[in-house]
N, C-alpha and C positions, 0 to 999 in steps of 0.2 A: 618196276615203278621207279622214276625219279622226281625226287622232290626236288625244288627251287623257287624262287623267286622272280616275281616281271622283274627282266633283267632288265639294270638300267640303260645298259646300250639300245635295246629292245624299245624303251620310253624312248632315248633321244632320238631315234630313229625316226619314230612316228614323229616324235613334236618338229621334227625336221620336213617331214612330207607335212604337214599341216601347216607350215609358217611359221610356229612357234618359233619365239626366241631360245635360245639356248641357258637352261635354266639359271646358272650361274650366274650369267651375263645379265638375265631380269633381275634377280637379287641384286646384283652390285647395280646397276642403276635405279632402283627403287629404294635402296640402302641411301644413295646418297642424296635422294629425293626428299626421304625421311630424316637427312641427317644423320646416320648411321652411321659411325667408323667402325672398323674391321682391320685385322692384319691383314693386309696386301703383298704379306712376304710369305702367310702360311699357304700348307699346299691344299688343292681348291677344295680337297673334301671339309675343311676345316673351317674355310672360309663362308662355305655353303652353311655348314653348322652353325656356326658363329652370328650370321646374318638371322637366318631365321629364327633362332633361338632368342634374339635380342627385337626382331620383329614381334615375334610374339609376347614379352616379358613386357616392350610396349603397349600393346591392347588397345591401340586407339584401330578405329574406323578405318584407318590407312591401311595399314599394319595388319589388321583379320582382313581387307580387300588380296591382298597380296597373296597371302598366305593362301587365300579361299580359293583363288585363281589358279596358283599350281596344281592345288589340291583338283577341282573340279577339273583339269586337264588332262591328269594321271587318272582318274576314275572316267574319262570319256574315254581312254585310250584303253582301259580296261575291259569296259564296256564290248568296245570294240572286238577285243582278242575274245571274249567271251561269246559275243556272236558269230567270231570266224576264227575257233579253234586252228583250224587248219594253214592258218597265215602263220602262226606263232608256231606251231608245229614245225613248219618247213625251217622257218628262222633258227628256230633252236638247233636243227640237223644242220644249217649251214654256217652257225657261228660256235659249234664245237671247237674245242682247242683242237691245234692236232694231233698232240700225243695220245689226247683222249677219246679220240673218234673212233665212232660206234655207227654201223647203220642198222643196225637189229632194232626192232621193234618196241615202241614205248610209248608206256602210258606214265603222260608229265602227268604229276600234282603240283600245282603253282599255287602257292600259298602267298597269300595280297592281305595286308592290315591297311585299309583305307584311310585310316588317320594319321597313321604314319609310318608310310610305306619302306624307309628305312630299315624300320624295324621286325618285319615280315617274318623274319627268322626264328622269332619269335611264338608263333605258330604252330613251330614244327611240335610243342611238347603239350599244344591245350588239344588232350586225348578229345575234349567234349565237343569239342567242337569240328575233329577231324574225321571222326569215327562215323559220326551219320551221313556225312556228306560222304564217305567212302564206301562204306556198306549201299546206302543207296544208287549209288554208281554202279557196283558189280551186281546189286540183286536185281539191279532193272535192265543190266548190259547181255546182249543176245545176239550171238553171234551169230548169223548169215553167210557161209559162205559164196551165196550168188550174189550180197548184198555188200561186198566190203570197200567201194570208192568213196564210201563219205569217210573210211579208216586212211585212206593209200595217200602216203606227203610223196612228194616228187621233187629231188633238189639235187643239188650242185653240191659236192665238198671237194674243194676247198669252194665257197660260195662260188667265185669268178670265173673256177673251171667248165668244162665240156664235159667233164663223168658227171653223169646225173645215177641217182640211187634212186631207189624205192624201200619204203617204208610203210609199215602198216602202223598208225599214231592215235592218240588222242591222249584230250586234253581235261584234268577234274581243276576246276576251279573254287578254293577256298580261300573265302575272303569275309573278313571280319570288319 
């Protein structure tokens, strides 16, 4: 089993096939919509911080609009990988590092905190909340061998290559 996080590459990805602006880039123009200064010199993780954290310490109407809007973007994106396991599956076998590359068989836990998804990591220690959603997953998981293509990812590593692998996957989703 490996644990992680919707990676954010994985977010920008989709909000890229959707249109979505790039989130950053809606912070800083809504920052300065709102009047919002920011270091423009720090690096962008901080920048990102900085912005929302001073959007929300605001609290006007603007300000929760903003915020609500990323928010409900990342949880439709969620949504999504949740209904098609098997997208996010392939993703994760083809955006392995490469020193780290595995094609052996896995079952992700992607652990998601909705409110704020930064902090995800966080997850990994609330036994209460991991333990039923896990046990329930294997007491109800029944394996088929004549039944295994809703298991089978099929991908590319390095993504852009011509080796394609097989993999047998699946995905537990815990989200708070």
């Amino acid at each position: 089993m490996k644990d992680l996080y919707l990676p954010s590459e994985y977010i920008k990805e989709k909000r890229a096939e959707k249109g979505f602006p790039i989130e950053l880039t809606y912070l800083k123009a809504k920052a300065k919509e709102a009047n919002i200064h920011f270091d423009k010199n720090a690096k962008p993780s901080e920048i990102y911080y900085e912005i929302t954290e001073k959007l929300i310490n605001k609290n006007d109407k603007f300000s929760i609009e903003v915020i609500e809007k990323l928010k409900t973007e990342k949880v439709d994106i969620l949504k999504e990988a949740q209904a098609n396991p098997e997208i996010l599956s392939k993703w994760l076998y083809e955006n392995q590092s490469a020193p780290r590359f595995g094609s052996e068989n896995r079952l992700f836990l992607v652990l998601v905190d909705t409110n704020d998804f930064g902090n995800s990591w966080k997850l990994k220690r609330d036994l209460q909340l991991l333990k039923p959603t896990i046990f329930e997953y294997l007491d109800s998981f029944k394996y088929n061998p004549l039944n295994v293509s809703s298991l089978k990812v099929k991908y590319n590593f390095p993504k852009n290559s011509t080796h394609e692998y097989s993999s047998l996957a699946d995905v537990i989703f815990i989200v708070k």
